[in-house]
C-alpha positions in Angstrom: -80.5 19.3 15.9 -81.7 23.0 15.0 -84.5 22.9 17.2 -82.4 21.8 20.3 -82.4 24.9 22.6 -81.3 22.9 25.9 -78.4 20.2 26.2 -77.3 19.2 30.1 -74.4 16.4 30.0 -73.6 17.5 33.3 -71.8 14.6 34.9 -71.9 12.7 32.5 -68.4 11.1 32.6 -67.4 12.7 29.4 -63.6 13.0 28.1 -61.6 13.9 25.3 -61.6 17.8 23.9 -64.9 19.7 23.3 -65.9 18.7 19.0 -65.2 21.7 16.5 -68.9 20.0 15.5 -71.3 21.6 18.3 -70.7 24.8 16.6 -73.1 23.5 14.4 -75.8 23.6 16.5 -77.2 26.8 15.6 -80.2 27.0 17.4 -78.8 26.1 21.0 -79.3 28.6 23.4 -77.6 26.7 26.9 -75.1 24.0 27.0 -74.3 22.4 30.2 -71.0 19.9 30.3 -69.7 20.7 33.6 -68.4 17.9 36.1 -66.9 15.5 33.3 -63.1 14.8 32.1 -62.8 16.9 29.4 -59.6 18.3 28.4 -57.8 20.7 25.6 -58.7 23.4 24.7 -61.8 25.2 24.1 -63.8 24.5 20.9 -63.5 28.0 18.9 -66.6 27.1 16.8 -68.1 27.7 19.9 -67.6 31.5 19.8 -70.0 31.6 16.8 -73.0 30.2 18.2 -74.8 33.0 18.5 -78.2 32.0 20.0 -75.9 30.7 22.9 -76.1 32.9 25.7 -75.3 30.1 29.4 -72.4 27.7 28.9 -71.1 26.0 31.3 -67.8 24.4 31.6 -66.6 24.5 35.0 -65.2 21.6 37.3 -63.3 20.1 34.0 -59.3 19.9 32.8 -59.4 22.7 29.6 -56.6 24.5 29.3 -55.5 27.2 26.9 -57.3 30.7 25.6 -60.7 31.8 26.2 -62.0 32.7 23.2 -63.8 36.6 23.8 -66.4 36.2 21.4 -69.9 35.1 21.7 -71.1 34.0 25.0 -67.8 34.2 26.1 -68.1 37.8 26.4 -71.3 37.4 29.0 -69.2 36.9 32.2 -72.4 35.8 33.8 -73.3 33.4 31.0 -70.4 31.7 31.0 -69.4 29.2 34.2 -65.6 28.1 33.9 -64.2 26.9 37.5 -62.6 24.4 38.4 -60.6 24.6 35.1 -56.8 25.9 36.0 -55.4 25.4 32.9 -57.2 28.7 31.3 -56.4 31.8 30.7 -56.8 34.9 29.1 -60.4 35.6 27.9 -62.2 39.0 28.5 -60.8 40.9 31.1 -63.9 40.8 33.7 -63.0 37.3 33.7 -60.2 37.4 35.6 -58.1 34.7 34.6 -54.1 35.2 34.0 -52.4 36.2 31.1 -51.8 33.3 28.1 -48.4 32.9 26.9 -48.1 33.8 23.1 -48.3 29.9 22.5 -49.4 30.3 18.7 -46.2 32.8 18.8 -43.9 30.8 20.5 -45.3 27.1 18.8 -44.3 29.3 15.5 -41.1 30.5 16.8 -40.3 26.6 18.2 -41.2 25.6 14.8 -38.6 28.5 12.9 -36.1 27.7 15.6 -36.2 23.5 15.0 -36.2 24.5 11.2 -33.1 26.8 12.1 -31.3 24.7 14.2 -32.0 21.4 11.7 -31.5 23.3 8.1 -28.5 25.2 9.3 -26.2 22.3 9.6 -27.6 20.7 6.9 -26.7 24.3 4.7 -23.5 23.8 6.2 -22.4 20.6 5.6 -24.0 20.5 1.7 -22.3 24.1 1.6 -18.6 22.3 2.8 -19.5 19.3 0.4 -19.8 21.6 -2.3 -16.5 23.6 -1.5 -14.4 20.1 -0.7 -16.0 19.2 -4.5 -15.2 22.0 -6.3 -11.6 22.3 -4.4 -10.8 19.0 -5.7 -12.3 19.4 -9.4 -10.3 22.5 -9.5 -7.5 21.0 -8.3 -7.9 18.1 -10.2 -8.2 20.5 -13.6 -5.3 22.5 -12.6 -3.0 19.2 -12.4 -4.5 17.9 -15.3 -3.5 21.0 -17.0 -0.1 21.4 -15.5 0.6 17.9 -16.5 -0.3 19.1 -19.7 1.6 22.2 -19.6 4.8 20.0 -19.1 4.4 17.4 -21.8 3.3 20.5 -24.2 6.6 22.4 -23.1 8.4 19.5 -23.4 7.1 18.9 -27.3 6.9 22.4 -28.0 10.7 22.9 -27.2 12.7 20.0 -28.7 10.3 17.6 -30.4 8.1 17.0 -32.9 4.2 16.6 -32.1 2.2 13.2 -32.2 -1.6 12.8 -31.9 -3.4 10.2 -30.5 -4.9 9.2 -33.6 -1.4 8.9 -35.0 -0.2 6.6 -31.9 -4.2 4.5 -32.4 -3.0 3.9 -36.0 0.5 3.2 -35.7 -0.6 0.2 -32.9 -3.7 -0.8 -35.0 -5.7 0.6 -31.7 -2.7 -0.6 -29.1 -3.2 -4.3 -30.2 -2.1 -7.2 -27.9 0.1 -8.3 -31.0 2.0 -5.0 -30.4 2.4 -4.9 -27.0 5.9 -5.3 -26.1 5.6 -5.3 -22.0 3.9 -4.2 -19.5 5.5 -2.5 -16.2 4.2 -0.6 -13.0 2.6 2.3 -14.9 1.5 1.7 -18.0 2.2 -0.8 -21.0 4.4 -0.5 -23.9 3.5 -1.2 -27.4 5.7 -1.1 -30.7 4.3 1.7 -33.2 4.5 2.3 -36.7 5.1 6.5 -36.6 5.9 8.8 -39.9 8.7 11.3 -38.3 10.7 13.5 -40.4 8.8 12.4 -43.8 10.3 8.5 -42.4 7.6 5.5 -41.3 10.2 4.6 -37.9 9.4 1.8 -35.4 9.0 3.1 -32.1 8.2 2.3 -28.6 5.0 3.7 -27.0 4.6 3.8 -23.1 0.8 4.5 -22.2 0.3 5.7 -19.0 -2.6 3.9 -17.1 -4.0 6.9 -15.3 -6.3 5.0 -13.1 -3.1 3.7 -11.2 -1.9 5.5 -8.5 1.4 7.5 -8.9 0.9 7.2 -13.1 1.0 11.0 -13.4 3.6 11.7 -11.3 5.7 9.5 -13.1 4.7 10.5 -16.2 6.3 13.8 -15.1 9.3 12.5 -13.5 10.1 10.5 -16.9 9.7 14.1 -19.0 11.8 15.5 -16.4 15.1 13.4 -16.3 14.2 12.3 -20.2 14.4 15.6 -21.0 18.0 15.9 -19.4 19.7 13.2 -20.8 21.6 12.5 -23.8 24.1 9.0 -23.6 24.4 6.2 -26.0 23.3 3.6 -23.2 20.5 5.7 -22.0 16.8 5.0 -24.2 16.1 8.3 -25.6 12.8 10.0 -25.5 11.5 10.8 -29.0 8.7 13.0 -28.0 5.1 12.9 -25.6 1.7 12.8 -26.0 -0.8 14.7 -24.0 -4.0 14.3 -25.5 -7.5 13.1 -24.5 -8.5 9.7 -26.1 -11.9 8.5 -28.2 -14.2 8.8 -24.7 -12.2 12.2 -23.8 -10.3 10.4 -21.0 -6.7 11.6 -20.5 -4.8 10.4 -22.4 -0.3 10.7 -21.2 2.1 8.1 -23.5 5.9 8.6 -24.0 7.7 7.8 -27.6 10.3 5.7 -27.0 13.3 4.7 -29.2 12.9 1.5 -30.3 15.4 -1.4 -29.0 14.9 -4.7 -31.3 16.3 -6.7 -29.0 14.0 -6.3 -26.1 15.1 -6.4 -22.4 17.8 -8.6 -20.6 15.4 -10.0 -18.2 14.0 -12.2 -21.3 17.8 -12.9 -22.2 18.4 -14.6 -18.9 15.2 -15.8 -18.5 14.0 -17.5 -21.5 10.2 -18.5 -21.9 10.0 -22.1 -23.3 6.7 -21.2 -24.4 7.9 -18.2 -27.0 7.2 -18.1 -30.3 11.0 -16.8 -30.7 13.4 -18.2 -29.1 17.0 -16.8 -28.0 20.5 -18.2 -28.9 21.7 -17.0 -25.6 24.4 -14.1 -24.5 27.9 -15.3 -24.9 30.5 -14.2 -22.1 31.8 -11.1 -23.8 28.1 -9.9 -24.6 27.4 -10.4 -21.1 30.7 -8.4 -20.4 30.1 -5.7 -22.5 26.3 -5.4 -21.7 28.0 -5.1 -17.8 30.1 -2.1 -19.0 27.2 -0.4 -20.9 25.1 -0.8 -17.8 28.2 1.0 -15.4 28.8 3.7 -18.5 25.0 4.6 -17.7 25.3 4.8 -14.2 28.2 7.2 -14.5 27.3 9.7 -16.7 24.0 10.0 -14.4 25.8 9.9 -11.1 28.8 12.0 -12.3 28.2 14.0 -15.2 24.4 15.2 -14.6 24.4 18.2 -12.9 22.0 17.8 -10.9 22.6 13.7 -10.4 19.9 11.7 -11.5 19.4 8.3 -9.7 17.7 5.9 -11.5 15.9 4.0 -8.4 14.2 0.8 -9.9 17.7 -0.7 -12.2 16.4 -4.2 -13.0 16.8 -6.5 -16.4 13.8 -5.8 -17.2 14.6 -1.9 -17.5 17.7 -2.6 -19.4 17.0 -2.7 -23.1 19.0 -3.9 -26.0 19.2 -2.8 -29.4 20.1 -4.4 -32.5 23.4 -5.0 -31.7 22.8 -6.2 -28.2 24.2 -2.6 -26.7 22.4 -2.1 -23.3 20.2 0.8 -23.1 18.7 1.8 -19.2 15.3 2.7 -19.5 11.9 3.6 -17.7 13.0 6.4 -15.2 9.4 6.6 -13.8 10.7 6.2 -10.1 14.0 8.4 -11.1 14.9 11.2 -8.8 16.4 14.4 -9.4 19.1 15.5 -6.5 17.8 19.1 -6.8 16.1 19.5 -3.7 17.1 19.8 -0.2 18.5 16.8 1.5 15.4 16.5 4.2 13.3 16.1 0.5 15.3 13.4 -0.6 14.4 11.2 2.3 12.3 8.1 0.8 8.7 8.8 1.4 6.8 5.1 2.4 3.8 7.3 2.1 4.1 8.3 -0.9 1.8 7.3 -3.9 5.5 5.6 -5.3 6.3 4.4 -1.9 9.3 2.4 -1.7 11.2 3.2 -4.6 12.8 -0.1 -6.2 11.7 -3.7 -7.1 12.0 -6.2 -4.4 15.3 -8.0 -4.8 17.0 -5.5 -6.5 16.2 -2.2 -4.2 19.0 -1.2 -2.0 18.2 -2.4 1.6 18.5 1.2 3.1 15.5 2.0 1.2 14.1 0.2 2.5 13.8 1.8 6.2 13.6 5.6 4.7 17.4 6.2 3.3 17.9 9.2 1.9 18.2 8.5 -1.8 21.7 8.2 -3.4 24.1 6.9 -6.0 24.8 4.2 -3.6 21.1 2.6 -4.3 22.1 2.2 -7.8 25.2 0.4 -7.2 23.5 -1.8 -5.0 21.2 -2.7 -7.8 23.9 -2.2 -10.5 25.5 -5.3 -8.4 22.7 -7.8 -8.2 22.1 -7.3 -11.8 25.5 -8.4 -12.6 25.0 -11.2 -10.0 22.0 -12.3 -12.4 23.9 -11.4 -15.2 26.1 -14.1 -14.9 24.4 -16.4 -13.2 21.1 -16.9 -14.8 19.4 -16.8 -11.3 16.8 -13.6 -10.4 17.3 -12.2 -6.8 13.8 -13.5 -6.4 14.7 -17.0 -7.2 12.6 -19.7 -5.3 15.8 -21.4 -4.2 16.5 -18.1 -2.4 14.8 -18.5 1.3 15.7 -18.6 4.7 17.6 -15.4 4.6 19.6 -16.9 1.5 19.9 -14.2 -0.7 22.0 -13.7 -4.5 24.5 -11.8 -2.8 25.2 -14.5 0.0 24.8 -17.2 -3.1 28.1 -15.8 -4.7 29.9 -15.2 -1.7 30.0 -18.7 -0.5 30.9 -19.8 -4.3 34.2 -18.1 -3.9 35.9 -21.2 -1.9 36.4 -22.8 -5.2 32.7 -23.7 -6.0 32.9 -20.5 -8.1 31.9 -22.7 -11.5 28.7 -24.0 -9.9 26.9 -20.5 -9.7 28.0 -19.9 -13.3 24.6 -19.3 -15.8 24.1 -23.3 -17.2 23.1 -21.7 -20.5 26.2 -19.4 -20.3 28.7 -22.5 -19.9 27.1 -24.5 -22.6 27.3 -21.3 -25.3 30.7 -21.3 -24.5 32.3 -24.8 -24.3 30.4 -25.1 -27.4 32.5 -22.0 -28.5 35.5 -24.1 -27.5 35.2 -27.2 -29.2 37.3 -26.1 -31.9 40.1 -25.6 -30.3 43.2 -28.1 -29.0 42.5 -29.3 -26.0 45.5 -27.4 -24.7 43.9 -24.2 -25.4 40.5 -25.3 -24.4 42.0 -26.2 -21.3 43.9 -22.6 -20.9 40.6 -20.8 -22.8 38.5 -22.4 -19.4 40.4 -21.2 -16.8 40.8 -17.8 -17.8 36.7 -17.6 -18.4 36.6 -19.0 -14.8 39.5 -16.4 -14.0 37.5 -13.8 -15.5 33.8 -14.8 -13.9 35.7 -14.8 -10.7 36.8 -11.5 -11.1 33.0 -10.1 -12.2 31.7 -11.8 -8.8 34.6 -9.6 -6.6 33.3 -6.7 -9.1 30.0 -7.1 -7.9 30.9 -7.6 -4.5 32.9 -3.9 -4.8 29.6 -2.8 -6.2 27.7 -3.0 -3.0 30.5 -1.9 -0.8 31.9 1.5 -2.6 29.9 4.3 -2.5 29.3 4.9 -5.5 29.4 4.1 -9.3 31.9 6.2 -10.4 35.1 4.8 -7.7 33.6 1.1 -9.0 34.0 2.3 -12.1 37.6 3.8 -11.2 38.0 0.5 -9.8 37.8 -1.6 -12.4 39.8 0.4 -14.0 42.5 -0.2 -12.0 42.4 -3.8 -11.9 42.0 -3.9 -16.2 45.7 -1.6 -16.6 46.9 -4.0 -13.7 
C-alpha cells in the first residue's frame, strides 16, 4: 500500500468511524471518502500523514475536534461540509469552539469516582467507628466487670484462680455438677482455703447467655451486703480468663449437703440417692427459715434487697436440713429512684421471676417490691406442703395452686396434703395409742390448716415483715 498515491471511496456507502490504520499509508497523497455514513470522530493518525496534502470528508456524520496538524492545516486541502458535528480545528476553518470533552470526560470520570468512593469512605469509615465503639465498649465492661469482682476479692476475700477451680472440679466434670439454672451451672469443688481442703459450691457464669454479666454483678452486689444464717454466703469470685482466654466470671459458694427443696418435694425415681422425705416439723421449720430470710432482706437491709425469683429450687439445705435462699442473680437493690424500679420487659433479664412463682403484678410492669416476694414466699409454702409445683399439669383452665388450697378449706383440707408427707407421718404415729394417734391427727390437720391461711395472709399483706408479725400473733394466741 506504499505506492498508493490516490484512493476515491466517494459514495461508496461506507460507515462506522474512520480506521486509526490509514495512517499507515504513508505514501498517500489524496484521500477521497466523501458522501458515505461515516461517523465519530476523526482518525488522529491521520494528522501524520505527511505526503497527504487533499482530504476530503464532507457530506458525512463526524463529530468532534479537528485535528490542526497535517493537511488539516491546508484549509484548501481539506473539504469537511456537510459534517455539523465538528468543531474546532484551525481557525481559518471556521467551525465553533469544542467543549473541553477530554476535560470534562476526565472531570465526569473524577466526579462518578467522587460521588461513588465518597459514600463508600463513609459508610466503611462509620463501620469502623460503630466497631471500634463497641470493642471499646465491650473492653471497658469487660474490665469494669472485672474491676468489681477484683474489688470485691481484694476487700474481704481470699483469691481463687481458675486453675484452682479446673482442679478442684477435675475440669467442671458432669460427676460434679450439682445443677444447672438460668445463668450458669453449679458444680461441687474441692478448694484449699485457709491452709483447709473445704467443699464448695462453684457457679460458672455462661457468658454467651444474655443478661449472664449483669447478673454476675448483681449477685457480687447484694452477696456482698449480706450476712444471715438462712442466706448462702459468698465465699469469694473469680474473674479470670480460661484455657482459650475466654472470660471467665464463677462465684464460690458455701456448700449446702443437702441440696435444694425442689428435689425434697420432688423426688426423681430415677436417682441414684434417694430421699427419706421431710417430716412436718422440717417442713415447718424450713417455712420459718424461708420467712427469717425474707425479713432481714426486706427490713433490716438498708437499702432492701428483694430477692425476685424465690423458688425451691433457690432454697438450699444444709446438713441439717436448715434452709438457706440462694442465687440472687435477678435480686434488686431499692437504691434507685422509684421510676428505676419499674420492671423493665425489655430488659436482657426481662420479667423478673419463674413462671408460677412470680408475683402477677410483674407481670404487667409493677414496680418491684417486698410484696413480689411474699407472693412467692406463699406459693412455696403452698408447694411446701402440698407436694404439688405451681406448674403442675393438673393446674389448667385458670386452676391455679393458690385457688387449689382455697377450695380445700371446706373440709377437703386433708386431700391437698403432700401424699408423701402423710405417709412419713402416720408412720410416725404408729406407736402411739390410738387415742393419741387420733388427737396427734387432728392437731397436724389443725396445724396444716393453719399454714394454708398463713399462705393465704402471705399474698394478701404487704409485706414479709407484718406476715411475719402475723404469725406471731396467732403462735402467743
Amino acid at each position: 500500500m506504499r505506492g498508493l498515491a490516490f484512493l476515491n471511496l466517494t459514495r461508496n456507502r461506507l460507515s462506522g468511524e474512520i480506521p486509526q490504520g490509514l495512517g499507515l499509508m504513508a505514501g498517500i497523497q489524496e484521500l477521497y471518502l466523501a458522501h458515505n455514513n461515516l461517523s465519530g470522530h476523526i482518525a488522529e493518525s491521520l494528522e501524520n500523514m505527511a505526503s497527504l496534502y487533499q482530504l476530503d470528508l464532507s457530506f458525512n456524520n463526524l463529530d468532534g475536534k479537528v485535528p490542526s496538524q497535517g493537511v488539516f492545516s491546508n484549509m484548501t486541502g481539506f473539504l469537511f461540509e456537510g459534517n455539523s458535528g465538528l468543531c474546532s480545528g484551525i481557525s481559518e476553518l471556521h467551525l465553533p469552539p469544542c467543549p473541553p470533552e477530554l476535560m470534562e470526560h476526565n472531570m465526569r470520570k473524577r466526579h462518578f469516582v467522587i460521588k461513588v468512593a465518597t459514600p463508600i469512605a463513609g459508610i466503611l469509615l462509620c463501620l469502623c467507628v460503630v466497631l471500634v465503639f463497641f470493642a471499646i465498649r465491650k473492653k471497658s465492661k469487660a474490665r469494669s466487670t472485672a474491676m468489681v469482682g477484683f474489688q470485691f476479692i481484694d476487700d474481704n476475700y481470699p483469691r481463687v484462680t481458675y486453675a484452682e477451680l479446673v482442679q478442684g472440679t477435675s475440669g467442671f466434670a458432669t460427676d460434679n455438677l450439682i445443677g444447672r439454672g438460668r445463668y450458669g451451672s453449679v458444680y461441687k469443688c474441692s478448694l484449699l482455703l485457709n491452709t483447709i481442703m473445704t467443699i464448695v459450691a462453684v457457679k460458672v457464669f455462661d457468658l454467651q447467655q444474655s443478661g449472664s454479666s449483669k447478673s454476675f454483678l448483681a449477685e457480687c452486689e447484694a452477696l456482698g451486703r449480706i450476712h444471715h444464717r438462712n442466706l448462702i454466703s459468698i465465699i469469694t469470685c473469680c474473674s479470670s480468663s480460661d484455657s482459650n482466654q475466654n472470660d471467665f466470671k464463677a462465684h464460690v459458694l458455701e456448700f449446702m449437703p443437702n441440696g435444694s427443696l425442689d428435689k425434697w418435694l420432688h423426688v426423681d425415681v430415677h436417682a441414684s440417692q434417694q430421699l427419706q422425705g421431710l417430716t412436718l416439723m422440717q417442713r415447718l421449720n424450713i417455712a420459718v427459715d424461708i420467712a427469717d430470710a425474707l425479713d432481714y432482706l426486706h427490713n433490716n437491709c438498708e437499702p432492701p434487697i428483694i430477692h425476685c425469683d424465690l423458688k425451691p429450687s433457690n432454697i438450699l439445705l444444709n446438713e441439717d436440713l436448715v434452709a438457706h435462699i440462694g442465687d440472687f442473680g435477678l435480686a434488686k437493690i431499692l437504691s434507685e429512684p422509684a421510676a428505676e424500679q419499674l420492671i423493665d420487659s425489655k430488659s436482657s433479664i426481662g420479667i423478673r421471676g419463674t413462671i408460677g412463682y412470680v408475683a402477677p403484678e410483674y407481670g404487667e410492669g409493677g414496680q418491684v417490691s417486698s410484696c413480689g416476694d411474699a407472693y412467692s414466699f406463699g406459693t412455696v409454702i403452698l408447694e411446701l406442703f402440698t407436694g404439688m409445683a405451681p406448674t403442675h399439669n393438673m393446674l389448667r383452665d385458670g386452676l391455679t395452686l393458690h385457688k387449689h388450697a382455697e377450695n380445700a378449706f371446706t373440709g377437703m383440707l386433708m386431700q391437698i396434703v403432700d401424699p408423701v408427707l402423710l405417709s412419713i407421718e402416720e408412720a410416725n404415729l404408729t406407736s402411739l395409742q390410738d387415742g393419741n394417734n387420733t388427737m396427734e391427727h387432728g392437731s397436724n390437720a389443725i396445724c396444716l390448716g393453719g399454714c394454708a391461711i398463713m399462705q393465704q395472709s402471705c399474698t394478701n399483706r404487704e409485706n414479709v415483715h407484718e406476715r411475719c408479725c402475723c404469725c406471731d400473733s396467732q403462735d402467743n394466741g
